[in-house]
N, C-alpha and C positions, 0 to 999 in steps of 0.2 A: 427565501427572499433576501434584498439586496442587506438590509436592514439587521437581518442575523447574522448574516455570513462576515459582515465589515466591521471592524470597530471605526468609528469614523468620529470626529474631535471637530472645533471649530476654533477658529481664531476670530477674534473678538472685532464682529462686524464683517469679519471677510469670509471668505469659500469656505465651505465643508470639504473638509481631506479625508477620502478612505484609504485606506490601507489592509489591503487583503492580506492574511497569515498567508506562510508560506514554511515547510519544511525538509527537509531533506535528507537523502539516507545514502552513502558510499559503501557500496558494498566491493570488497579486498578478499580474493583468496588467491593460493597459489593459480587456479584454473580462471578464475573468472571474476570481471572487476567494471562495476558502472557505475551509475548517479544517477537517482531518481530524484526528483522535487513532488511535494505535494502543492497545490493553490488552490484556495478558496476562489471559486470564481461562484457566480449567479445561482447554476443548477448541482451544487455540488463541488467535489474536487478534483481540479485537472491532474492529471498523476501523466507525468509527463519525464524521456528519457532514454539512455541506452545502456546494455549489458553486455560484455563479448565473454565469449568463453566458451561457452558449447555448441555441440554438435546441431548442424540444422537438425530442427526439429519442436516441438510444444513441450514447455515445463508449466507444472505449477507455480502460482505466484499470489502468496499470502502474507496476510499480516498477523503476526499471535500476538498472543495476550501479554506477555511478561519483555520488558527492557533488558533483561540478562543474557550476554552472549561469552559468556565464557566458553560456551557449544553453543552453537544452533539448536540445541535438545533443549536447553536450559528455558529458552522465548516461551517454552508450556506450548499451549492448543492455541487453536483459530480464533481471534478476538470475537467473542460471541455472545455478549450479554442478553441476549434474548433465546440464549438454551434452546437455538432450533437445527436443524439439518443444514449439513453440508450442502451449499449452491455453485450456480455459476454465478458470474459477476452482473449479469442481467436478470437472473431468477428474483421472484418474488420471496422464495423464502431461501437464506443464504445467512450463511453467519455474516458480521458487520464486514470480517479484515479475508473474503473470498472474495479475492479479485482478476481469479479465472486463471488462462494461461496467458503466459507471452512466446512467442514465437524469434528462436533464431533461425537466421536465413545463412546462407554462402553455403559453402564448399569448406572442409575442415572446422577450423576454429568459426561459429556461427555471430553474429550481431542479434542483438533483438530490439526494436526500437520500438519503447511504449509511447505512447498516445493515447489517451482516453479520460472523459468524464467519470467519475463513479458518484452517484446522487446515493450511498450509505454510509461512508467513511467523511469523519469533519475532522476538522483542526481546531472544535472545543466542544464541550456537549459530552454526552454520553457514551457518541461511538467517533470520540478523539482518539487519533492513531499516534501523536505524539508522546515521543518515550516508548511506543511498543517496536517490534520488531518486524522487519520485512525479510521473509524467505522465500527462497529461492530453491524449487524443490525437483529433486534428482529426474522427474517424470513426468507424462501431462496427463492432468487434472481430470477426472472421468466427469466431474462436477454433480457428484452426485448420482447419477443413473448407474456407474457401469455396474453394478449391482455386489461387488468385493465389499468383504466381511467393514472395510474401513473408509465404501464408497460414503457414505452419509457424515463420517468424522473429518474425512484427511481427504475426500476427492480420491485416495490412493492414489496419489503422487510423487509416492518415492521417500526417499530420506533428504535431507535437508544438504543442498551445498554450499550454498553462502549464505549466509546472515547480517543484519548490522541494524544499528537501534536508529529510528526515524528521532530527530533531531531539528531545532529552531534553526531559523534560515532568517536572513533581513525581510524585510524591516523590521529590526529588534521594537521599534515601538507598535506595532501590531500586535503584539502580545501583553501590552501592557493590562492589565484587569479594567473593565471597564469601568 
């Protein structure tokens, strides 16, 4: 609901102002380099952006547990405080930070441009992504089924190519504690 999602303040007699959180992660490697923003919107979080760097084709794309990027290894596992199996991003049972594959397009160097709601991932609460990590992973996502020793942990989606730690975005006072 509208009411969870906003922090929202009033000025004394006048309008109520919401202010949806909002944050964002720039991921930088030698191969491959984009911007995602996350936003609280109504049903969830619009997770919205683009990546270039690889080859057409589906990679995974997760978010882990741990803010450390020293390596991409260091992020630890699939943000998953509910100890359940590895999903798609539409499954019913999915870790929180399983947010499927993204799809580059062209010829050579590929683009991938996301779009999408995700009604599991917030920006406060229990399954807040801020501060965690967003990876970017060498392979596409079996989402669980393909039946590999590491389909139900990791999707078996390869080793990890870019990382970088989700991060506040404006309006800084959206994030003020309520």
């Amino acid at each position: 609901m509208i009411f969870c999602l906003l922090i929202c303040f009033s000025i004394m007699v006048g309008p109520i102002i919401c202010l949806p959180r909002s944050a964002v992660v720039h991921l930088i490697s030698e191969e491959v380099t984009g911007s995602i923003t996350f936003t609280e919107v109504d049903d969830g979080v619009h997770v919205k952006g683009s990546i270039r760097g690889l080859e057409a084709g589906n990679y995974g794309f997760h978010i882990h547990e741990l803010g450390d990027t020293i390596t991409c290894d260091a992020a630890g596992a699939h943000l998953n405080p509910d100890a359940t199996n590895h999903g798609g991003r539409d499954h019913t049972i999915r870790h929180v930070g399983d947010l499927g594959n993204i799809q580059f397009v062209g010829t050579g160097i590929g683009v991938a441009e996301v779009d999408f709601v995700d009604k599991v991932i917030a920006l406060r609460g229990r399954n807040n992504v801020l501060g965690r990590t967003l990876v970017l992973h060498g392979q596409e996502d079996d989402l669980g089924l393909g039946g590999h020793e590491t389909s139900l942990t990791t999707g078996n989606a390869g080793s990890r190519v870019v990382c970088a730690v989700i991060g506040v975005n404006s309006p800084v006072e959206a994030w003020v504690d309520e």
